[in-house]
Backbone as ProteinMPNN parsed JSONL, in Angstrom:
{"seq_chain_A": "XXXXXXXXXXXXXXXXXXXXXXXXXXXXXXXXXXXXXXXXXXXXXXXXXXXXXXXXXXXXXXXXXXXXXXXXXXXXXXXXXXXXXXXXXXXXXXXX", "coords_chain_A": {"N_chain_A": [[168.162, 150.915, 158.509], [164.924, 150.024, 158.885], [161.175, 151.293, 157.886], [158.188, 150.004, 159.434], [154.829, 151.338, 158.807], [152.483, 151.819, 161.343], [148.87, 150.531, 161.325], [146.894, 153.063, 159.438], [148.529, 154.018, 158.256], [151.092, 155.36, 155.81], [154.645, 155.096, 154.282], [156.389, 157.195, 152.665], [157.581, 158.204, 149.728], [158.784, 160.911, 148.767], [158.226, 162.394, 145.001], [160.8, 163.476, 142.606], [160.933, 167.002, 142.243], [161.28, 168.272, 138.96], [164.122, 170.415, 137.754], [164.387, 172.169, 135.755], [162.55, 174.943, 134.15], [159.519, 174.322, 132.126], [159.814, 174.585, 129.472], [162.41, 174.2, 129.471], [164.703, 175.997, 129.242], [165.121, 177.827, 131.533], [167.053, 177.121, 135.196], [165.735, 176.011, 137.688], [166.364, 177.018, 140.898], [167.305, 175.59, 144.339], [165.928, 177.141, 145.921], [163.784, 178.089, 145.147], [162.179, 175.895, 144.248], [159.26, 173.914, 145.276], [158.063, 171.881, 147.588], [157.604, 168.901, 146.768], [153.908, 167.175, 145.418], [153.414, 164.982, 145.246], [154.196, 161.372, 145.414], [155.877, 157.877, 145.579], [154.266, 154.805, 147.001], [156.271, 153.449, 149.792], [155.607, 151.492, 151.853], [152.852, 150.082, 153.436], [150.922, 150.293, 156.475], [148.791, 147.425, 158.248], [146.039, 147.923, 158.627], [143.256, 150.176, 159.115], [141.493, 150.365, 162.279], [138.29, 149.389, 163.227], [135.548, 150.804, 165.033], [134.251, 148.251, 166.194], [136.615, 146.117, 166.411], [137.615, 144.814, 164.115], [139.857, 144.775, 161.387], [140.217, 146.934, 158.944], [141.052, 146.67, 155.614], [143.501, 148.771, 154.093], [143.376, 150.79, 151.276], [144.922, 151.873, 148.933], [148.037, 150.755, 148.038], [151.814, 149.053, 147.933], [153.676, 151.088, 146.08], [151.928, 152.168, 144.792], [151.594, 155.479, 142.994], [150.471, 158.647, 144.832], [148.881, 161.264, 145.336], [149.203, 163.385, 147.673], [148.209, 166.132, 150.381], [149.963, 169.71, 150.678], [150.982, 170.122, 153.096], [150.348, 167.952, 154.717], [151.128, 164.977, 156.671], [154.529, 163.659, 158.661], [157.193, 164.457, 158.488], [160.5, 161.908, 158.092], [163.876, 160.856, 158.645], [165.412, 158.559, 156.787], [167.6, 155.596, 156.599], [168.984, 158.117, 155.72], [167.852, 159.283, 154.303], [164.967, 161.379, 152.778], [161.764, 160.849, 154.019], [157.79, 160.396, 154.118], [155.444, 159.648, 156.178], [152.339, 159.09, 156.078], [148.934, 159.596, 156.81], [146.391, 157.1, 155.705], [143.989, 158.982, 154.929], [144.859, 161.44, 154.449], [146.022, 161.067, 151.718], [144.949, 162.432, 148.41], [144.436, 160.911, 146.379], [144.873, 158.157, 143.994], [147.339, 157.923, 141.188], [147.29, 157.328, 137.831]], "CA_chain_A": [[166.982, 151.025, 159.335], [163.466, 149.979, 158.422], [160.276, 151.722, 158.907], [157.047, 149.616, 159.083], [154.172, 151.94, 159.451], [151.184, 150.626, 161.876], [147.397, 150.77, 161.294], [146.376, 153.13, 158.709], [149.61, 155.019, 157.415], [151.369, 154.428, 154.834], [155.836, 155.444, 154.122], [155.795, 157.394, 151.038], [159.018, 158.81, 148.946], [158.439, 162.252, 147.316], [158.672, 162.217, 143.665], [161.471, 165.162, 142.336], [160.574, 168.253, 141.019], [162.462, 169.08, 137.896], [165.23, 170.998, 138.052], [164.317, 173.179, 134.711], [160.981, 175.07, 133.431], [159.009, 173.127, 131.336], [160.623, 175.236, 128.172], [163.705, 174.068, 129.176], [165.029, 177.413, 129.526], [165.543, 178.159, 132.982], [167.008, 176.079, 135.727], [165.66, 176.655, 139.172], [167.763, 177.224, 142.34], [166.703, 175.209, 145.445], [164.798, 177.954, 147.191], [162.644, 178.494, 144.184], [161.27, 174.768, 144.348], [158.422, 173.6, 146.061], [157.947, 170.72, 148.032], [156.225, 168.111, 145.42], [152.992, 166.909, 146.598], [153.05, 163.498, 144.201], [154.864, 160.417, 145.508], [155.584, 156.777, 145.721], [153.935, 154.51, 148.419], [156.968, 152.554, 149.737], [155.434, 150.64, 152.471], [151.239, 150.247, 154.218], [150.219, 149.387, 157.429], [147.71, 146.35, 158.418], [144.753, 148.791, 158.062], [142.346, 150.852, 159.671], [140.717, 149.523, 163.01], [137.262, 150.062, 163.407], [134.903, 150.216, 166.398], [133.807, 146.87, 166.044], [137.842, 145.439, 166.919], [137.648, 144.299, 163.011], [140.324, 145.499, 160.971], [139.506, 147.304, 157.461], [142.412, 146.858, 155.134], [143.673, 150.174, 153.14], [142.582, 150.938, 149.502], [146.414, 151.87, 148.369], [149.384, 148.972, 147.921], [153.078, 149.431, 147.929], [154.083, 150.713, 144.243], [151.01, 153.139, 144.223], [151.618, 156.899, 142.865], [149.693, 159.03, 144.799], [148.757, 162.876, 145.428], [148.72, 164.484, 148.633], [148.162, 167.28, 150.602], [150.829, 169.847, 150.511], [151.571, 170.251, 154.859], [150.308, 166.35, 154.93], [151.934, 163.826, 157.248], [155.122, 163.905, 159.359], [159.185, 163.663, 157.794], [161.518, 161.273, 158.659], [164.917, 160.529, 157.896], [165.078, 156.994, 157.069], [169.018, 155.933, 155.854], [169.841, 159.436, 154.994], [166.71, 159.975, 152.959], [164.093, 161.728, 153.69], [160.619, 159.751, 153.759], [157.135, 161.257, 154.701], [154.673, 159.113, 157.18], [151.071, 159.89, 156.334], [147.575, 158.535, 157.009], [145.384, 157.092, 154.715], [143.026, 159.95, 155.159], [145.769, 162.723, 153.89], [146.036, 160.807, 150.343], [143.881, 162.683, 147.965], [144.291, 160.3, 145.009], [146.206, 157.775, 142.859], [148.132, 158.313, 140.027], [147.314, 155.596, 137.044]], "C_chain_A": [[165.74, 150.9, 158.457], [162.506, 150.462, 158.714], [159.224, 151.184, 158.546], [156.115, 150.715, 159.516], [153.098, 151.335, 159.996], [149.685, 151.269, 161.44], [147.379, 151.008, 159.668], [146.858, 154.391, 157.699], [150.376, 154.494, 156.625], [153.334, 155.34, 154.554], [155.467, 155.467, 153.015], [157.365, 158.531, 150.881], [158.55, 159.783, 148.189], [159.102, 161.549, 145.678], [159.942, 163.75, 143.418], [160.898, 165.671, 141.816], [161.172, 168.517, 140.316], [163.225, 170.147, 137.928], [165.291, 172.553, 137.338], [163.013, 173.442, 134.547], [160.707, 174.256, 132.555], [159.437, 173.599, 129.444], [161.986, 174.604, 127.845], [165.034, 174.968, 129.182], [165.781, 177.555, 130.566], [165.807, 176.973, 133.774], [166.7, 176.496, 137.371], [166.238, 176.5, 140.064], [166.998, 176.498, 142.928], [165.459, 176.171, 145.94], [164.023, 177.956, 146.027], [161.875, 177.294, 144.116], [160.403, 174.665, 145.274], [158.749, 172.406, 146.256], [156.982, 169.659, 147.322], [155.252, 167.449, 146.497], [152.469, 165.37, 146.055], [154.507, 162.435, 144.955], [154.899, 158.845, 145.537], [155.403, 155.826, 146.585], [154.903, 153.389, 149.043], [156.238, 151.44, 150.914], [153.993, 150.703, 153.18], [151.344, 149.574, 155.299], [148.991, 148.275, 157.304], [146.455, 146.872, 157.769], [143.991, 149.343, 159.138], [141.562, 149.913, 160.991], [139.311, 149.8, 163.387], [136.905, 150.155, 165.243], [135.354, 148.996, 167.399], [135.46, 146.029, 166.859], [138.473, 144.883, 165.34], [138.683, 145.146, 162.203], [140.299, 146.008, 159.312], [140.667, 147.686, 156.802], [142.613, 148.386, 153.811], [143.131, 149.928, 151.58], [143.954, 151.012, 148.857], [147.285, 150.572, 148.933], [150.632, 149.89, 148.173], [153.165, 149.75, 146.538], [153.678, 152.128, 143.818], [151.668, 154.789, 144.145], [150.512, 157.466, 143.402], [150.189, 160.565, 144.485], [148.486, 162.87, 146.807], [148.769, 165.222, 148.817], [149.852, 167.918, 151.029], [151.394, 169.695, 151.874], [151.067, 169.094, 155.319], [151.572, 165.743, 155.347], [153.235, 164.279, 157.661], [156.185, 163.234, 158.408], [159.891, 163.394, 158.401], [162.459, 161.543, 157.631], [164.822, 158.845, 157.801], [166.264, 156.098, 156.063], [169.383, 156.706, 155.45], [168.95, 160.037, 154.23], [165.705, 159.999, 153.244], [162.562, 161.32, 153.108], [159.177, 160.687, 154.456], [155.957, 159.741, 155.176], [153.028, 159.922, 156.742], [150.018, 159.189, 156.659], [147.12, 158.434, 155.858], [144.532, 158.303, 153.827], [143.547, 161.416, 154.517], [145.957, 162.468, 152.272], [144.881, 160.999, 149.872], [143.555, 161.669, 146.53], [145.666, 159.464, 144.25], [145.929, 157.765, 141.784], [147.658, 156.794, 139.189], [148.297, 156.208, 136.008]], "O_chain_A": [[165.57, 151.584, 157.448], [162.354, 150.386, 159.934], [158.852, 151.516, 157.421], [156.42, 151.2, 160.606], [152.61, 150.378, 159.395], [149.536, 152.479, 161.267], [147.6, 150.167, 158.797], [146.306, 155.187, 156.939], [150.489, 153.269, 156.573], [153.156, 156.549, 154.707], [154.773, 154.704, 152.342], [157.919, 159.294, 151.672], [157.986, 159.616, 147.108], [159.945, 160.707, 145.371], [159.843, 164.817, 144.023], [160.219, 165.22, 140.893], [162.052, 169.255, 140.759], [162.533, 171.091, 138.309], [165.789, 173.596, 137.761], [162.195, 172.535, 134.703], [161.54, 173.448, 132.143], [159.284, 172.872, 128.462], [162.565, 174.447, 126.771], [166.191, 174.548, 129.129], [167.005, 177.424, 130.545], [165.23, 175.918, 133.511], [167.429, 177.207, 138.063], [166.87, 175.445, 140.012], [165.874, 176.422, 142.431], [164.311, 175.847, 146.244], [163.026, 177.443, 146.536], [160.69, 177.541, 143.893], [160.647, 175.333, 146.279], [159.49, 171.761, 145.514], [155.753, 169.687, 147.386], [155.417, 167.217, 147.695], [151.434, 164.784, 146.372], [155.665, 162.853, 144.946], [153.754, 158.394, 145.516], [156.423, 155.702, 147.262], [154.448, 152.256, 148.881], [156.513, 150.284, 150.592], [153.966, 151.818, 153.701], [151.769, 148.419, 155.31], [148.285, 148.285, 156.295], [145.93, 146.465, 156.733], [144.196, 148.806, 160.226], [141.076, 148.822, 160.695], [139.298, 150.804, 164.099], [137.547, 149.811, 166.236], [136.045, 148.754, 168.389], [135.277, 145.377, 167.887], [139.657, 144.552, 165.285], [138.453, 146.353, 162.278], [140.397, 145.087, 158.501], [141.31, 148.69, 157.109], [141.844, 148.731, 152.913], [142.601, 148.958, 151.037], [144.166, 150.05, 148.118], [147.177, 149.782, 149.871], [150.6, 151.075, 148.505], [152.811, 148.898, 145.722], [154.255, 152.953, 143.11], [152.182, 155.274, 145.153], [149.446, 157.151, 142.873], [151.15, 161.02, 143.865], [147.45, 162.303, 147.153], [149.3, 165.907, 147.943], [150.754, 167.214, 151.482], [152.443, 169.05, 151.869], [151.264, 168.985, 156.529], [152.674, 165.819, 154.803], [153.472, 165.384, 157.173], [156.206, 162.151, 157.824], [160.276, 164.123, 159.316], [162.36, 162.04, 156.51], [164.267, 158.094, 158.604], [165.961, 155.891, 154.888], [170.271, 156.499, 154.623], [169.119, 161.076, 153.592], [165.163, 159.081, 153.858], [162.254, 161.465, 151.925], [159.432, 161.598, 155.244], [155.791, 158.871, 154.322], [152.701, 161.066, 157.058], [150.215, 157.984, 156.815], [147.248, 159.295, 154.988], [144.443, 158.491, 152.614], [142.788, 162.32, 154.168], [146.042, 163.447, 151.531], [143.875, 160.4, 150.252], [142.551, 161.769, 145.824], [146.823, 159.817, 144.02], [144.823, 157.658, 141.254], [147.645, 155.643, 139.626], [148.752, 155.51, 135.102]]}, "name": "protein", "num_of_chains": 1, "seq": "XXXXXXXXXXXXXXXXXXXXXXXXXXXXXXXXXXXXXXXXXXXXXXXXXXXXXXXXXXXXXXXXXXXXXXXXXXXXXXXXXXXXXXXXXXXXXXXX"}
């Protein structure tokens, strides 16, 4: 199954959270992880429609690392793996 998103959202793949502290030390259980808020943008809609009928194409590509917000955008399943749907407007920033 494919998911194109329309307009001015964009299919985006969490990145993992590491498994261990950053020591190396400890390895964290499931429940102790958070939900990462950094991922990769697998697929963009057309773009934004204005007023006007004109359509204003997004600022992010396919490829892009961003940052969003942490309770940002709606989760699918999408072949077994779970994908998050957001707007433009919910991405606070990409990753270089």
């Amino acid at each position: 199954m494919n998911v194109r998103p329309l307009h001015d959202r964009v299919l985006v793949k969490r990145n993992e959270e590491p498994s261990k502290t950053e020591s190396g030390l400890l390895f964290l259980p499931e429940s102790a992880k958070e939900k990462p808020v950094e991922g990769t943008i697998l697929a963009v809609g057309a773009g934004r429609i204005n007023d006007d009928g004109s359509v204003m194409p997004l600022q992010v590509q396919t490829g892009d690392r961003i940052v969003f917000g942490k309770y940002s955008g709606t989760e699918i399943k999408v072949g077994g793996e779970d994908r998050l749907i957001l707007r433009e407007d919910d991405i606070l920033g990409v990753i270089d």
